[in-house]
Each structure stands twice: as structure tokens, then as C-alpha cells.
N, C-alpha and C positions, 0 to 999 in steps of 0.2 A: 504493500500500500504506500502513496504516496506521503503517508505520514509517518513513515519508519523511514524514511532517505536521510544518510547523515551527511552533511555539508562540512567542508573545513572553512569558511566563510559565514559571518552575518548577514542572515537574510536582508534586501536591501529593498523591497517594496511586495509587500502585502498585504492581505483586504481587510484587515482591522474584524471587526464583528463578524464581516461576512467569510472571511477566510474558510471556516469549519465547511459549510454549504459549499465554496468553489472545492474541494480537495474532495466531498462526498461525490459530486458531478464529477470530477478528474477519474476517482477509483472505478468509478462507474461506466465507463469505458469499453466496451469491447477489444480493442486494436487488434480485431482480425486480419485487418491485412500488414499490420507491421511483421518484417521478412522471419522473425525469431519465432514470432508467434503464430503464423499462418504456416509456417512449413513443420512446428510439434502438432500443429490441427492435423493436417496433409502431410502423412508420412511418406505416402506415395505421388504426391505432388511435384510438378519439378520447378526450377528458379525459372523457365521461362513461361510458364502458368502465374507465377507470382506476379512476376513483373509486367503481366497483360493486364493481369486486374487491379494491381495498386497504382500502374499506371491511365488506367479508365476512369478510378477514383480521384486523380488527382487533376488530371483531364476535366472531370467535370466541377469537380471543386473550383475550378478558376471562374466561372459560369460565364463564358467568352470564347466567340469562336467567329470571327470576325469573316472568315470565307478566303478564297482564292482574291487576286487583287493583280495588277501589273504594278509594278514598282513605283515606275516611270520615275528613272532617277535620272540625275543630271549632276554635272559638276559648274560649280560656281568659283570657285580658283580654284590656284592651282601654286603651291609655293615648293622651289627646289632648294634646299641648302645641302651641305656638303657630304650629308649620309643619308639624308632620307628629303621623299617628296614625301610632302604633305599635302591634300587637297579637302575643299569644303565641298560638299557633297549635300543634296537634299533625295531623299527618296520616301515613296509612299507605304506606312506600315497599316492602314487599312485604310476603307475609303476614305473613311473619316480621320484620318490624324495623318498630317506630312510631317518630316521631322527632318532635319537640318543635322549631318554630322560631320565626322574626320572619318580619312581613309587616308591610313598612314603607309608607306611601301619603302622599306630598306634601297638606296639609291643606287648599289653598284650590286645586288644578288642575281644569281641566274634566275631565271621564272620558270616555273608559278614556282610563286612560294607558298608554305604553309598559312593559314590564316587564322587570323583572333581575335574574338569577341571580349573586349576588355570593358570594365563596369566601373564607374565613379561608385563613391563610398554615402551612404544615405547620411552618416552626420558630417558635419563639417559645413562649409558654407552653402544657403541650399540655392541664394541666386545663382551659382555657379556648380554647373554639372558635368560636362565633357571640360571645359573648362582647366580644370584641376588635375588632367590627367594626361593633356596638350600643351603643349606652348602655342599660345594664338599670338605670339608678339606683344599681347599687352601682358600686364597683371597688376595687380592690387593687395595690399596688404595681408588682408584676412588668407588670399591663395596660396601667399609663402608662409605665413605661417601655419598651414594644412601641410603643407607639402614636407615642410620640413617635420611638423609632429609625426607625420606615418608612413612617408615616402623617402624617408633620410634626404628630400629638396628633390625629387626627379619628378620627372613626371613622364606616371610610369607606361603607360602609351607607349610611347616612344623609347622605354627602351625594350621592350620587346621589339617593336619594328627597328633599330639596330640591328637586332640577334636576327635577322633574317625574317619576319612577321611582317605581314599585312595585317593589319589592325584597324578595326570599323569601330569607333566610340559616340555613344549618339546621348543626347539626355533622359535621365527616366522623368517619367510625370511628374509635373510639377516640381520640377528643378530646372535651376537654369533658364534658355530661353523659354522653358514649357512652362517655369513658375509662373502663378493667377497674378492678375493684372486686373485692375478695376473694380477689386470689391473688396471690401473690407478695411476698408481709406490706403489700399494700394492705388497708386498715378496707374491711370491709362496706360501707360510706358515709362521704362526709363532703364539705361545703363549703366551694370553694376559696377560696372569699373569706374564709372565716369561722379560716383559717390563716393566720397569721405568715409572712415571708419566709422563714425556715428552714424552718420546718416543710411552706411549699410548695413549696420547693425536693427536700425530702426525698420528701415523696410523686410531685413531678415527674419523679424520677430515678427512682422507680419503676415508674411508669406506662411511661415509653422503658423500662426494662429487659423489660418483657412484649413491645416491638414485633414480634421477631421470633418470640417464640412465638406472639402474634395471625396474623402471616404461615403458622406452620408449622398452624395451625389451621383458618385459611381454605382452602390448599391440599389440607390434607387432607378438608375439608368437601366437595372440588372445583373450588372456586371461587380468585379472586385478589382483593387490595388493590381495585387499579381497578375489579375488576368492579361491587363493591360498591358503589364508589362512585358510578361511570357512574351505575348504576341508580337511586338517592338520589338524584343530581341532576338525572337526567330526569324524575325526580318532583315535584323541584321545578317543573321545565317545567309540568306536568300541574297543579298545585298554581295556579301563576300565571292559568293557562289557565279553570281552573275558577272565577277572580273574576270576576265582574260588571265589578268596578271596571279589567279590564286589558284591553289591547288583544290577541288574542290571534295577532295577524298581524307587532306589533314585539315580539319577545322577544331578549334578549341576555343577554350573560354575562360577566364577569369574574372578577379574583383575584390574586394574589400569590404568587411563588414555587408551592408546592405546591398551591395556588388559578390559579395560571398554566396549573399540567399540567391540573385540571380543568378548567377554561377550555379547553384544547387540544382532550379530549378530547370536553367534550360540543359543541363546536364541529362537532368532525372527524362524530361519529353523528348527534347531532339535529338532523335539517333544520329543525326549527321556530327554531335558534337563530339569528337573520335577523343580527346583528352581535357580536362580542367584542374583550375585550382582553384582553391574555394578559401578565400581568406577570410580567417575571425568570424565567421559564423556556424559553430555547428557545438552540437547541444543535444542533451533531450528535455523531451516536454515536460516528464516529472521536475527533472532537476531544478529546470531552468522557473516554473511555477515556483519550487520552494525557494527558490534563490532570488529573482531578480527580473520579472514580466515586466513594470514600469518603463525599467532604462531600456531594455532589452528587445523586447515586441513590437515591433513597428507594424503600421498600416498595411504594408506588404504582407506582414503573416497572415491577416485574416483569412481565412480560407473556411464558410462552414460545410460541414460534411466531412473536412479531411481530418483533423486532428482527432476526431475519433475514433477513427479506424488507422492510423498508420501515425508514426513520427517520423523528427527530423532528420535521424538515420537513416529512414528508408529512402528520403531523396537521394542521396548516395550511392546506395544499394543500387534504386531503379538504374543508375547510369552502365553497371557492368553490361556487358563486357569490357567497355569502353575504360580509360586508364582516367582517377580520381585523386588528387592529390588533397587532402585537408587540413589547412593550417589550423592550430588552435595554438594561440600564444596564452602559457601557462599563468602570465602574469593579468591577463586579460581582465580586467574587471567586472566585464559585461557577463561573465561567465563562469560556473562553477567548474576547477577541475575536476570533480567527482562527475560531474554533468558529460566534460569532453572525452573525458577517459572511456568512461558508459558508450559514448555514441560511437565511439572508434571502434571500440572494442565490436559492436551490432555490426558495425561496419565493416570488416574483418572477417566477420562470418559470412556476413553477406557476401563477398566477395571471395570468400573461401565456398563456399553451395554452389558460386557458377562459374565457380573451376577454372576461378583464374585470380587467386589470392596477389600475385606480382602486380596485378595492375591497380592495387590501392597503397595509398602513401599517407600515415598520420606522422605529420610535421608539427612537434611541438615544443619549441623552442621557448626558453624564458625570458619572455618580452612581454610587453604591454598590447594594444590594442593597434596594431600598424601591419604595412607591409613594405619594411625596410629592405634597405636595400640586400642585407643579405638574403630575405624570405625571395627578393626578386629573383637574384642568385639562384637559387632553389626552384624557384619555377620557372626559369627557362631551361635547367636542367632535365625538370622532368615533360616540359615540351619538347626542348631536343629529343628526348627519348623516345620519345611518343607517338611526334607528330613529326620526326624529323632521321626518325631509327639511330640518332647518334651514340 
């Protein structure tokens, strides 16, 4: 039961009076299709029965399914410097949403090169999204001090597309150029660069104070946070897919924190995603309940239907056969280690049932909440490996 889990940490947000009632709903749970538990049900089951059905569950948990679509992408520059081009790109992720990104290409590699879906970090600055993970030739204060809290100052984009990467980085909802505009005493427009530290701090606070009317909007639209997103970054897939310049056989994915869960996510659905790295997000649902939902749970997790049938190991899992790498930084705060240890371990097994234990990697170094430069180190190694047979 959820209330026998022992933490080496102080719980750091939970429901006062109402606690006892959320942990009775938690035990209450079925999680049949989580991989540990659905395969002691189904002894005679096999991992690719597992992964049709907890990938159906998760499928439909996003309650979004936007259709077939043309791209119809275009380039808008196009800037060369001395290792790599970089161009601004817009293409279509459903009818309804165009989105504006980078399409990064190593300047002297043979082609196609491998390709990667790279994810900005959900906390951090949220006017700026691809932003923080490009050089667009400007910056702004609050940028470099991101980059330097979790990127040890790179921006990390780019240095994958060094190491031989084509790299597709685009905004998630509601961040960056996608953050709301016009309500809630945000200006019609304005340029975050082109703000003061107060004054972007001030519209910063604004933008988080819409997050959960954006949530109750979406839901009411019918859809959720993730679904939204899923689909944007299978786009991206589609996006990389549709260069000349890319291989369309190694495609991979990473990210950071809230780029971690996207990472998970389009890992877990898109078979085309052949390797990932999942930074500073992974966890299980008991743990992470008795320890620290507040700081931790973001709009993106909401998914209802999934969480009770399956956890956040089994996004993981669904990715085998395909190669998974998961950073959990021990120092992490967001997170219990009794929590990541648990999830690696499912993970593990997951990964050992469909007979291909070598292609998962728990990365857990003691650090805090980033994806420094040695973690980068690390995950271009195991994309070399992967996606690059080095």
C-alpha cells in the first residue's frame, strides 16, 4: 500500500485533511496494464500483447487525434556559421496549429545524417521555449542564467547537431512564441527579449497564471496538455522525415525535465523513435504522490484513464525494443530516490521480458536537476551507439 512506502526525504506537498481519501483512491487502483503487473496476470502473455494494449490505453488517454494533415513546411532563413547551418522553418502540426521552429544540420557531415527531436525544459523561462536551447543571435538575461543552471551555458541543440545531428526544436504550448497573448492583462504582443528583467518577470508571472485556464480550455475543447503535445512532436518526426538531408531509419529524441516526459512519451507511441534520452523525469506514481505532486506534476501529466491502469515506468517499457536511456540525477529534488531507483528497476525488467535488457540505460549520477554538460557527454554517446552503430 501506498502508505507503507518509506522515503529518505521530507514529504514536500500534501493534501492536509484530505491526504487519507487521495492515498484510499491511489491503493484503489487496479494497474493492470502496468508491465510487472499485467504479465504475473498473463503468464502466458507475451511483451508484444503488453505493449498493444498499454499502448491503446495511452493512445487514448491523450483524447486527441488530430488526423492525416500535409505539412506544408517552408523555410524562412537560413543562417550558415562555421559548423553548422541553422534555418527557421514553419510547418503544419495539425490543421489547426502552424508552429515556427529550428532545423539544425552539422555543416561539413556526409548525409543523411541521423536525426533528433530535442525538447526545451517546462520550468525555466516560459516566454522562451526553443529559444533556450538555440542561439537565435539575441539573448536576454533570465536565458543565460537557465542555460548556465542546467546546460553548464550551451545550448544544447546545437551541440548535438555538432556531433553529426539534425535537430528539429519547435515550442511546446504555451511557451515561447505559443505563450497567450491578450488575456489576463497580457499586451496583445510583445518581445521577450526586447523586456527588462522586471518587466519579464512580470509578464512571466502572467503567462503561469493562465496555465490552468489553458488546461481548463483544452479539456473543454476535449482534448489534454499531452495530447497536444504528443501530436507537435510526432510532427516533428514527420518534419525530420520529410528532409532529404536525414536518415529516416535513425530518428531519436530527447529533453529535460518537462522535455524528459516528452521524451517518454513520444518514445512510448512512435515506433519511428529508434533511441532516447529522457532527462530528470522518471519516477513512480506511489513514490512521487508520497513525496512531492505540487512541485512535480505538471499540466502535461494529466492524462485521465491512464494513471490507473499503468505508470510512469511503463512509458519506458512501451519504447522496447527501441534503445532508452534515463537520466535520474540522485540529487534531484523534484524526486525521490527510493521513487527512481523503483522505476529503473520496472524498467529493467521491462526491458529484460522483451529480450533485449542492453538496450536500456539508468544514468544516475549525483547532481541536481540539469542536463550538464557531462549528462550531454553521455547522451551523445549513447546516440552514437544507437543511432549511429559507433
Amino acid at each position: 500500500m501506498i502508505s507503507d512506502l518509506k522515503i529518505s526525504r521530507s514529504p514536500k506537498s500534501q493534501y492536509g485533511s484530505l491526504e487519507d481519501m487521495v492515498r484510499g483512491i491511489r491503493d484503489h487502483r487496479p494497474l493492470d496494464l502496468s508491465a510487472e503487473c499485467w504479465r504475473e496476470a498473463n503468464p502466458e502473455g507475451t511483451f508484444e500483447q503488453w505493449r498493444q494494449e498499454a499502448h491503446r490505453c495511452l493512445m487514448d488517454g491523450l483524447h486527441y487525434h488530430p488526423g492525416a494533415l500535409d505539412l506544408r513546411a517552408e523555410v524562412l532563413g537560413k543562417e550558415e556559421r562555421d559548423d553548422l547551418i541553422v534555418e527557421q522553418v514553419v510547418f503544419n502540426t495539425t490543421p489547426w496549429i502552424r508552429v515556427k521552429g529550428f532545423f539544425l544540420l552539422p555543416a561539413k557531415a556526409e548525409l543523411p545524417v541521423p536525426g533528433l527531436v530535442v525538447f526545451h525544459a517546462w520550468g525555466g523561462p516560459m516566454l522562451f521555449g526553443k529559444e533556450r536551447i538555440v542561439n537565435t543571435g539575441r539573448d536576454h538575461p533570465v536565458l543565460v542564467e537557465h542555460r548556465e543552471k542546467v546546460y553548464s551555458g550551451n545550448y544544447l541543440a546545437e551541440e548535438f547537431a555538432r556531433q553529426g545531428y539534425a535537430v528539429v526544436v519547435i515550442d511546446a504550448h504555451h511557451f515561447g512564441e505559443r505563450a497567450p497573448r491578450g488575456v489576463g492583462g497580457l499586451p496583445e504582443s510583445y518581445d521577450p527579449f526586447e523586456l527588462s528583467v522586471e518587466e519579464y518577470r512580470e509578464v512571466d508571472t502572467r503567462v503561469r497564471d493562465q496555465l490552468y485556464l489553458g488546461v481548463r480550455q483544452l479539456n473543454w475543447a476535449g482534448t489534454t496538455w499531452m495530447g497536444v503535445n504528443f501530436w507537435d512532436d510526432s510532427r516533428c518526426v514527420d518534419y525530420l522525415i520529410s528532409r532529404p538531408e536525414v536518415d529516416s531509419d535513425r530518428i531519436g529524441c530527447t529533453g529535460l525535465s518537462g522535455g524528459g516526459w516528452r521524451t517518454n512519451i513520444l518514445a512510448a507511441l512512435d515506433r519511428r523513435i529508434k533511441a532516447s534520452v529522457s532527462g530528470c523525469w522518471m519516477t513512480t506514481g506511489d513514490y512521487q504522490q508520497v513525496y512531492n505532486v505540487g512541485g512535480a506534476i505538471g499540466t502535461f501529466c494529466l492524462l485521465p484513464g491512464v494513471w490507473d491502469r499503468m505508470d510512469v515506468p511503463d512509458l519506458t517499457i512501451l519504447a522496447a525494443p527501441n534503445a532508452s536511456m534515463v537520466v535520474s540525477t540522485s540529487e534531484d529534488e523534484l524526486f525521490p530516490p527510493e521513487g527512481q531507483q523503483e522505476a529503473a528497476r520496472q524498467i529493467g525488467m521491462g526491458y529484460e521480458w522483451a529480450g533485449c535488457p542492453e538496450k536500456f540505460s539508468h544514468n544516475n549520477p549525483p547532481k541536481p536537476h540539469c542536463y550538464d554538460a557531462d549528462i550531454q557527454r553521455d547522451a551523445i554517446a549513447w546516440f552514437d551507439q544507437h543511432l549511429k552503430g559507433a
